[in-house]
mmCIF file of the C-alpha atoms, coordinates in Angstrom:
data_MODEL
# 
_entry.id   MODEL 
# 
loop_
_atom_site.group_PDB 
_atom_site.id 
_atom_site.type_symbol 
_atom_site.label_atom_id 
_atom_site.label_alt_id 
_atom_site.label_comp_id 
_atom_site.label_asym_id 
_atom_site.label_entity_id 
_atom_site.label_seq_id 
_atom_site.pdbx_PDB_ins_code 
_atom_site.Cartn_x 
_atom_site.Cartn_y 
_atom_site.Cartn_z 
_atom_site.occupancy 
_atom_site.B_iso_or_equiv 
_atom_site.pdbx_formal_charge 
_atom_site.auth_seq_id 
_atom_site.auth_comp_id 
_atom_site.auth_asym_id 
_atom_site.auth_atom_id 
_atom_site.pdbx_PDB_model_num 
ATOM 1   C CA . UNK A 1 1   ? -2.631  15.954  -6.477  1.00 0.00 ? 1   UNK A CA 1 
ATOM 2   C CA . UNK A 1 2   ? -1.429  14.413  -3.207  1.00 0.00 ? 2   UNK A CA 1 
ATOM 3   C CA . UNK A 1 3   ? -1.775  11.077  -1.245  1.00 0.00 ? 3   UNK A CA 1 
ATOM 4   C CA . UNK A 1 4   ? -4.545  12.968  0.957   1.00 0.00 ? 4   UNK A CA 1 
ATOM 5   C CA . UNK A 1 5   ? -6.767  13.705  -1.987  1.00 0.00 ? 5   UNK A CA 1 
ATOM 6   C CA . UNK A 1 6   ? -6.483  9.827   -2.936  1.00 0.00 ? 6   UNK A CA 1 
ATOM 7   C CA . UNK A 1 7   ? -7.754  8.878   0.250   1.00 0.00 ? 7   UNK A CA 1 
ATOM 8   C CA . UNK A 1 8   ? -10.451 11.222  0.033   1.00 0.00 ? 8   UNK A CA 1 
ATOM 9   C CA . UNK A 1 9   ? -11.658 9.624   -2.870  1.00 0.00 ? 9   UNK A CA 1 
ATOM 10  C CA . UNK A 1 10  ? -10.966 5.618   -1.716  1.00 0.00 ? 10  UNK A CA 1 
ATOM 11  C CA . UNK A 1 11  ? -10.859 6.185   1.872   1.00 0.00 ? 11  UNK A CA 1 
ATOM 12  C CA . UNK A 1 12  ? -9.398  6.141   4.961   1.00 0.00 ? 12  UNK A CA 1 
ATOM 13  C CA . UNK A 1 13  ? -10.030 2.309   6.064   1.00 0.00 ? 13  UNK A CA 1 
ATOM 14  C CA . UNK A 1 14  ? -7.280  0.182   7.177   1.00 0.00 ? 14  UNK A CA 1 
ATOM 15  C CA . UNK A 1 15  ? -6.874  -3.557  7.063   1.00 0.00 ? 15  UNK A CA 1 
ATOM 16  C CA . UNK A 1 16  ? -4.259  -4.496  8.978   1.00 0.00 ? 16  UNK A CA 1 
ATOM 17  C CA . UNK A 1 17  ? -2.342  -7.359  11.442  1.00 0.00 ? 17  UNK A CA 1 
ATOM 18  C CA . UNK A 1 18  ? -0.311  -7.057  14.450  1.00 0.00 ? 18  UNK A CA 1 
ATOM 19  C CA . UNK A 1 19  ? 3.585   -8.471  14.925  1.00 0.00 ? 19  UNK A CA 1 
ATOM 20  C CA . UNK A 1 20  ? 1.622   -11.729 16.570  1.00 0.00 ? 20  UNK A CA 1 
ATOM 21  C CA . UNK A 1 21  ? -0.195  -12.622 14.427  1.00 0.00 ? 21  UNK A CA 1 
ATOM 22  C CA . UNK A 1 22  ? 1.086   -16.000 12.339  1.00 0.00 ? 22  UNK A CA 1 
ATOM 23  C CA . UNK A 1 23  ? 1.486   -15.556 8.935   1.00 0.00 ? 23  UNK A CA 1 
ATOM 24  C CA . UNK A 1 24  ? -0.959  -18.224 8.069   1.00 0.00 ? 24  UNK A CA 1 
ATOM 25  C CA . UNK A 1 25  ? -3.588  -15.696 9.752   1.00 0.00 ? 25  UNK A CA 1 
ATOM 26  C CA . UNK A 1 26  ? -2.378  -13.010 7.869   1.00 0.00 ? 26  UNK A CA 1 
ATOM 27  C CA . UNK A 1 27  ? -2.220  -14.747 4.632   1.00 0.00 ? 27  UNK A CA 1 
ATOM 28  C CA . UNK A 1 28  ? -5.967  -16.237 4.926   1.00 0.00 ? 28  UNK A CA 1 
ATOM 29  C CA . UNK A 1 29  ? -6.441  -12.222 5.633   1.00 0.00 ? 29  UNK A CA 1 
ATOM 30  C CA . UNK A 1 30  ? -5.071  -11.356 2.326   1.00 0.00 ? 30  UNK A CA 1 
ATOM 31  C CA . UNK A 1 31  ? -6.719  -14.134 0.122   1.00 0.00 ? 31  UNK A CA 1 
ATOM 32  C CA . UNK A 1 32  ? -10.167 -13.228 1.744   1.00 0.00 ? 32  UNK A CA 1 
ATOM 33  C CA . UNK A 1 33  ? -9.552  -9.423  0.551   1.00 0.00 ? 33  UNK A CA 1 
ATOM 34  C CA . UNK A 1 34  ? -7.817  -10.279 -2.425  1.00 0.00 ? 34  UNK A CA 1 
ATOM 35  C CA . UNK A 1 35  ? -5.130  -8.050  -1.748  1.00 0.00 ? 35  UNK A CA 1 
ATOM 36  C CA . UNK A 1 36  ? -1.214  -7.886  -1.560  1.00 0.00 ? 36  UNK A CA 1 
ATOM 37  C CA . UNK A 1 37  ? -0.280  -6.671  1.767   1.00 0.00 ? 37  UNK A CA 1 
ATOM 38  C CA . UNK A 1 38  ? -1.425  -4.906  4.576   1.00 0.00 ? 38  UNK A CA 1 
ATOM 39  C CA . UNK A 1 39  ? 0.357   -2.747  6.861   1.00 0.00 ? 39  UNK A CA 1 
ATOM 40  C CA . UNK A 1 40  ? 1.813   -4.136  10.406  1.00 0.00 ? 40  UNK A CA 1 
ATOM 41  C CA . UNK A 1 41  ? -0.245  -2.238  13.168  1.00 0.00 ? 41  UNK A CA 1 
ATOM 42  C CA . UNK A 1 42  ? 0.728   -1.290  17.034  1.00 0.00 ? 42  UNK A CA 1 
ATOM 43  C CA . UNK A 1 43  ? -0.186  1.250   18.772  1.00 0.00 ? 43  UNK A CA 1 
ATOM 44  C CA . UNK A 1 44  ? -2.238  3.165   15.561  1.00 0.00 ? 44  UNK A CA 1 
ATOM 45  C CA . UNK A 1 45  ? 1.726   3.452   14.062  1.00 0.00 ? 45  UNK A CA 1 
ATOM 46  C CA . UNK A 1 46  ? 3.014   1.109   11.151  1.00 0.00 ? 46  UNK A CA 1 
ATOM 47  C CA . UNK A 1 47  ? 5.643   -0.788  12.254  1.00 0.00 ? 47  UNK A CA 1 
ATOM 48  C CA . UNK A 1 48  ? 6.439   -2.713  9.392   1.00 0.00 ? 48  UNK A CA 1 
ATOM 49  C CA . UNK A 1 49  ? 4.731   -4.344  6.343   1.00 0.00 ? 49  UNK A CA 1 
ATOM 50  C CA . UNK A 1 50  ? 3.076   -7.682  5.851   1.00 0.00 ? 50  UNK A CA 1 
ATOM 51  C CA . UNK A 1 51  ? 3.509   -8.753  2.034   1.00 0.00 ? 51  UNK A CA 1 
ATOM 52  C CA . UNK A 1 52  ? 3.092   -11.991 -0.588  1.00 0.00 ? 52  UNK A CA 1 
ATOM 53  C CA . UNK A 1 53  ? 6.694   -11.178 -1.049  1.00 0.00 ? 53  UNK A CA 1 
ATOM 54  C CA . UNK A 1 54  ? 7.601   -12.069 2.535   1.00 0.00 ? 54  UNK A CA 1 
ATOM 55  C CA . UNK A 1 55  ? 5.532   -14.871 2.049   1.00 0.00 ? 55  UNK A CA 1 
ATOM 56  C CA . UNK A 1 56  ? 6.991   -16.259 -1.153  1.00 0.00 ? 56  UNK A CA 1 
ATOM 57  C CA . UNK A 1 57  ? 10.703  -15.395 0.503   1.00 0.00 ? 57  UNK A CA 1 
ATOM 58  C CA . UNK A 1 58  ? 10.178  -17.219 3.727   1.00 0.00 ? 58  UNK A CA 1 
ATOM 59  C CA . UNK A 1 59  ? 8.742   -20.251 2.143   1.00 0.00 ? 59  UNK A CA 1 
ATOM 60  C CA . UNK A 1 60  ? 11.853  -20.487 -0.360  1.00 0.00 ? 60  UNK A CA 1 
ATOM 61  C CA . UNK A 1 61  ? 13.518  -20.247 3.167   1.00 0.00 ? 61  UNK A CA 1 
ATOM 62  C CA . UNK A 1 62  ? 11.787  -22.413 5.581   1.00 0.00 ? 62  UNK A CA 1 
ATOM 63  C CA . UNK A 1 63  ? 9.164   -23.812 3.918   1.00 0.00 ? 63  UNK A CA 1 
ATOM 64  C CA . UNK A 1 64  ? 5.901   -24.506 4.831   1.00 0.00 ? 64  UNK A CA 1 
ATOM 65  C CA . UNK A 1 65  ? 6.576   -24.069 8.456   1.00 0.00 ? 65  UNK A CA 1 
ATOM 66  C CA . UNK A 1 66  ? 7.333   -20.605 7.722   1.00 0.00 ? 66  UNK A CA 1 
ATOM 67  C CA . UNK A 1 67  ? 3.654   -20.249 7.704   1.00 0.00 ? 67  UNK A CA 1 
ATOM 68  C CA . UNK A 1 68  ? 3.739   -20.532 11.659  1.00 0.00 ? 68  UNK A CA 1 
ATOM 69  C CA . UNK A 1 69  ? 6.348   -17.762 11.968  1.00 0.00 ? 69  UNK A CA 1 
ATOM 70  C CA . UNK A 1 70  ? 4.168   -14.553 13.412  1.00 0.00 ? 70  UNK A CA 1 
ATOM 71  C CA . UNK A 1 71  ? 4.332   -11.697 11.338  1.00 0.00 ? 71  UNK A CA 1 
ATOM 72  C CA . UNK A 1 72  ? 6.343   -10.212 13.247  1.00 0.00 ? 72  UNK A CA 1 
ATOM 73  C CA . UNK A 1 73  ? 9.448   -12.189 12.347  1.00 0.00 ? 73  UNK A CA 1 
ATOM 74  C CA . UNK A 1 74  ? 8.553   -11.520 8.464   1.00 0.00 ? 74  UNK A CA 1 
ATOM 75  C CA . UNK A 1 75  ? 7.300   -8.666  7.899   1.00 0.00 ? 75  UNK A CA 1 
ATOM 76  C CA . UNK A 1 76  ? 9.349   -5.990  5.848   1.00 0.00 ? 76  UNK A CA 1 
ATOM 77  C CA . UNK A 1 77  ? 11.047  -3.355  8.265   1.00 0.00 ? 77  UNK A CA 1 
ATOM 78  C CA . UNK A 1 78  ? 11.499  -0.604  8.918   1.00 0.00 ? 78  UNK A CA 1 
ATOM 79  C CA . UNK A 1 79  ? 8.569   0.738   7.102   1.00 0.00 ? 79  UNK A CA 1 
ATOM 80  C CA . UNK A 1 80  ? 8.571   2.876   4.352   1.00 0.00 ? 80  UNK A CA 1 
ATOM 81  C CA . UNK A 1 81  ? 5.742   5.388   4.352   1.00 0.00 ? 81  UNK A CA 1 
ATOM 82  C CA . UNK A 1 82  ? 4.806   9.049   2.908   1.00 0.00 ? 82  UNK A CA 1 
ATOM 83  C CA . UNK A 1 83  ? 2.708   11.621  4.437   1.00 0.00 ? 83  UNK A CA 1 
ATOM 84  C CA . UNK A 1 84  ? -0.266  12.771  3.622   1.00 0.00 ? 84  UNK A CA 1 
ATOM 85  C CA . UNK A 1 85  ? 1.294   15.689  1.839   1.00 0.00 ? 85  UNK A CA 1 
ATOM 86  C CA . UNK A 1 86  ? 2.977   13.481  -0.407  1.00 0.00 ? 86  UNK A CA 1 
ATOM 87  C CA . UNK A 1 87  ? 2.157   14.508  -4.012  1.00 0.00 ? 87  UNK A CA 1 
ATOM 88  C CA . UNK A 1 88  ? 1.283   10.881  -6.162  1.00 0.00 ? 88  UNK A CA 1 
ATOM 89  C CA . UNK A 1 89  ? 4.118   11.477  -8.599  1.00 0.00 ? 89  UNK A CA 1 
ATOM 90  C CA . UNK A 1 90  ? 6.419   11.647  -5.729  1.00 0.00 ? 90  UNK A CA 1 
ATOM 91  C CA . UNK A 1 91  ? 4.825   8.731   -4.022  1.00 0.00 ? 91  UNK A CA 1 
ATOM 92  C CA . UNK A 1 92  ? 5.570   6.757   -7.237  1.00 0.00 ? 92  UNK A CA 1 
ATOM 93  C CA . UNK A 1 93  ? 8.783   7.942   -7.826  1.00 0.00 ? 93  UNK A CA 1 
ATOM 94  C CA . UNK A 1 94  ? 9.674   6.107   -4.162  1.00 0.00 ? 94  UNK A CA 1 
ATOM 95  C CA . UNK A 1 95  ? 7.586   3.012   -4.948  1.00 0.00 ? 95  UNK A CA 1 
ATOM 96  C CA . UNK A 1 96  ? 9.430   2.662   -8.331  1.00 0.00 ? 96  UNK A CA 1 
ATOM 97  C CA . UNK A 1 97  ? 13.209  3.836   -6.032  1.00 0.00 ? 97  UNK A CA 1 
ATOM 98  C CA . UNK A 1 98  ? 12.554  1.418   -3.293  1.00 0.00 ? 98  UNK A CA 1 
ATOM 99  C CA . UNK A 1 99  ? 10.822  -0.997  -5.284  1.00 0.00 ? 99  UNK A CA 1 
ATOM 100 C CA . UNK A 1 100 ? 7.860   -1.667  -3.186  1.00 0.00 ? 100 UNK A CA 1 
ATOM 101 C CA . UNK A 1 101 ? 3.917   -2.181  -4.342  1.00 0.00 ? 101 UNK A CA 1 
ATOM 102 C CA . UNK A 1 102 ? 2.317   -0.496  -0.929  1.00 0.00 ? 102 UNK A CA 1 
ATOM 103 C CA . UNK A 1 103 ? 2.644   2.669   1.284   1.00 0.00 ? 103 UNK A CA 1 
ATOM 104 C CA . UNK A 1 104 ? 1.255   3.240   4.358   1.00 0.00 ? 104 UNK A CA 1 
ATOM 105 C CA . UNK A 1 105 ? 0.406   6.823   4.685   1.00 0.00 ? 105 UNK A CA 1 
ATOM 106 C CA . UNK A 1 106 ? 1.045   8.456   7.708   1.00 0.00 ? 106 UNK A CA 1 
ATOM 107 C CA . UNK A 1 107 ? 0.630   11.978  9.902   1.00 0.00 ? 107 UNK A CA 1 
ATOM 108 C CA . UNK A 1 108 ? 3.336   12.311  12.449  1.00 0.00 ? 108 UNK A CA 1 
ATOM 109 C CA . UNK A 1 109 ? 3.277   9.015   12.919  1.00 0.00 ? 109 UNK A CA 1 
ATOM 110 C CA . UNK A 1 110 ? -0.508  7.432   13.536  1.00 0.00 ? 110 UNK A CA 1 
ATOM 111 C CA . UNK A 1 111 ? -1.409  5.325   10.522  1.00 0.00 ? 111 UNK A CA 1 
ATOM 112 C CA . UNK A 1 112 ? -4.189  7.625   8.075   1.00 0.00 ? 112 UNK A CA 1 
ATOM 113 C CA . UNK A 1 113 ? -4.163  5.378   5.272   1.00 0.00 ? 113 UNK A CA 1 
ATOM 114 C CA . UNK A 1 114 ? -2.486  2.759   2.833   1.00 0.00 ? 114 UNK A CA 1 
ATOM 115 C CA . UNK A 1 115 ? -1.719  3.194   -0.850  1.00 0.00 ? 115 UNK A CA 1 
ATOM 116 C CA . UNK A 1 116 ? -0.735  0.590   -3.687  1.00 0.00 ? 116 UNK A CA 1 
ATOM 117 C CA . UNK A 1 117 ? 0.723   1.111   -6.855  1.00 0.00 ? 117 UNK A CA 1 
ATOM 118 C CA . UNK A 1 118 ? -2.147  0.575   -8.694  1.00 0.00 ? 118 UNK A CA 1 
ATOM 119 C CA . UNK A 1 119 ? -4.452  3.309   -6.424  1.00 0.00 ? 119 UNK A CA 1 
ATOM 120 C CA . UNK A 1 120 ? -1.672  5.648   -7.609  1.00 0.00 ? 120 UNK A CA 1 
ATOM 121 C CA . UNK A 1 121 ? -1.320  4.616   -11.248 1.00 0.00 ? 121 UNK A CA 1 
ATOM 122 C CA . UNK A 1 122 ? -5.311  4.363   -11.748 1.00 0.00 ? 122 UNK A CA 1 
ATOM 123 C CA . UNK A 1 123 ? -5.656  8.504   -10.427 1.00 0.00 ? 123 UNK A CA 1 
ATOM 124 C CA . UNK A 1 124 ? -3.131  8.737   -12.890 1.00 0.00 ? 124 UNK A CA 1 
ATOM 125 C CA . UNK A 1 125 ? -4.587  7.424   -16.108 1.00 0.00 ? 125 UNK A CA 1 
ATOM 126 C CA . UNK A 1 126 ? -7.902  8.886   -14.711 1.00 0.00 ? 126 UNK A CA 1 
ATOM 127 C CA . UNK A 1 127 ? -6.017  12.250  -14.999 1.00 0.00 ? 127 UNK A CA 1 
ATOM 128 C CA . UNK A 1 128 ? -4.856  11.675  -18.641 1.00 0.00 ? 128 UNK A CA 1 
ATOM 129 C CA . UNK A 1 129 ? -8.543  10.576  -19.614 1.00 0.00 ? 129 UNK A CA 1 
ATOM 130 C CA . UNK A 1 130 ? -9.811  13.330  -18.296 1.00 0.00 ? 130 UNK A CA 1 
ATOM 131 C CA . UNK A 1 131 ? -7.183  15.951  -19.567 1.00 0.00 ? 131 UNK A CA 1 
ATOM 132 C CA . UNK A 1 132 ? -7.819  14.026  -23.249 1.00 0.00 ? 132 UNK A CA 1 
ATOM 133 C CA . UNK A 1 133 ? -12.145 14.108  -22.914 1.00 0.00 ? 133 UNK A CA 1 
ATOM 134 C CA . UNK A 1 134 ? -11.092 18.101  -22.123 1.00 0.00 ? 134 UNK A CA 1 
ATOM 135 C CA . UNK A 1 135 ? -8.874  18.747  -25.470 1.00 0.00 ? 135 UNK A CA 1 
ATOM 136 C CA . UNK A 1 136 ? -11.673 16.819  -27.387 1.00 0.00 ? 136 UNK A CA 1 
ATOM 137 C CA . UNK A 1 137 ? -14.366 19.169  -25.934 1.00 0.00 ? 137 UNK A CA 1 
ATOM 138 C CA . UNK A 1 138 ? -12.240 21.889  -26.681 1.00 0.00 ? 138 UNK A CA 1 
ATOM 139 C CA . UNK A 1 139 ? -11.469 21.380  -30.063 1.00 0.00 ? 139 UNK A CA 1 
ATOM 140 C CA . UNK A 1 140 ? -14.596 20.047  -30.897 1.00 0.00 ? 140 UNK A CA 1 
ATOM 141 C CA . UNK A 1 141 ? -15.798 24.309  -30.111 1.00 0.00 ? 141 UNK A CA 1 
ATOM 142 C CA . UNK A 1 142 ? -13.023 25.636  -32.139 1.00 0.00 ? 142 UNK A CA 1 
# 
C-alpha cells in the first residue's frame, strides 16, 4: 500500500501557514484543528514544517515572546517529505529514522498531501484486522 492510496482514502486537503505568519497564529491554527503540525506553504511547495515541538523548543528558548517570532524563523527545515509512491512501511521506517510525527507528501515538488504517524499506523492495524476477520472466515469453512 502506498502514501497515494492513504490519501485516497483521507484525502487530499491541506491545512497549512506561510513563513509570515506568527507562531501565535499558527498555534491558535493548530488548537482549533486539534492537530500537531501543519506543513509551511509557498508557492504550492513545502518549505518547511510548523510543529508543537518548535513551539515547546522556542519557548524553553525565548519564552513567551517566542510566540511573536513568524513561522518562518521556527519552523523545522529543510523539509522532510515522501512521494506519493512512497509505500507506508517505508514512510514509517523514515518517520521512526528521522524521528518526526508528520510528512508532507509531495509530486515533484507541489504539495499533494500530509501524513502523520498515526494516519500511517491506523491503515496499518486496519490491515492486521482485516487480514485476522479473513483467517477467521477461513477457518471457520474448513
Amino acid at each position: 500500500m502506498t502514501i497515494g492510496a492513504i490519501l485516497a482514502n483521507k484525502g487530499h486537503q491541506v491545512i497549512g501557514v506561510t513563513k509570515d505568519q506568527t507562531a501565535t497564529q499558527a498555534v491558535a491554527l493548530l488548537a482549533e484543528k486539534r492537530i500537531g503540525a501543519v506543513p509551511v506553504v509557498a508557492d504550492g511547495r513545502a518549505v518547511g514544517v510548523f510543529s508543537e515541538r518548535d513551539v515547546v523548543y522556542a519557548l524553553a528558548r525565548e519564552g513567551k515572546a517566542a510566540l511573536d517570532r513568524t513561522v518562518g524563523e521556527l519552523m523545522t527545515a529543510p523539509v522532510v517529505s515522501v512521494d506519493a509512491k512512497e509505500t507506508v512501511i517505508g514512510a514509517l521506517a523514515l518517520m521512526s529514522r528521522r524521528r518526526i510525527r508528520h510528512l508532507p507528501v509531495v509530486e515533484g515538488e507541489q504539495l499533494v498531501g500530509f501524513v502523520s504517524i498515526g494516519d500511517l499506523v491506523k491503515y496499518r492495524i486496519d490491515r492486521i484486522e482485516a487480514e485476522a476477520e479473513a483467517m477467521r472466515s477461513y477457518i471457520q469453512q474448513v
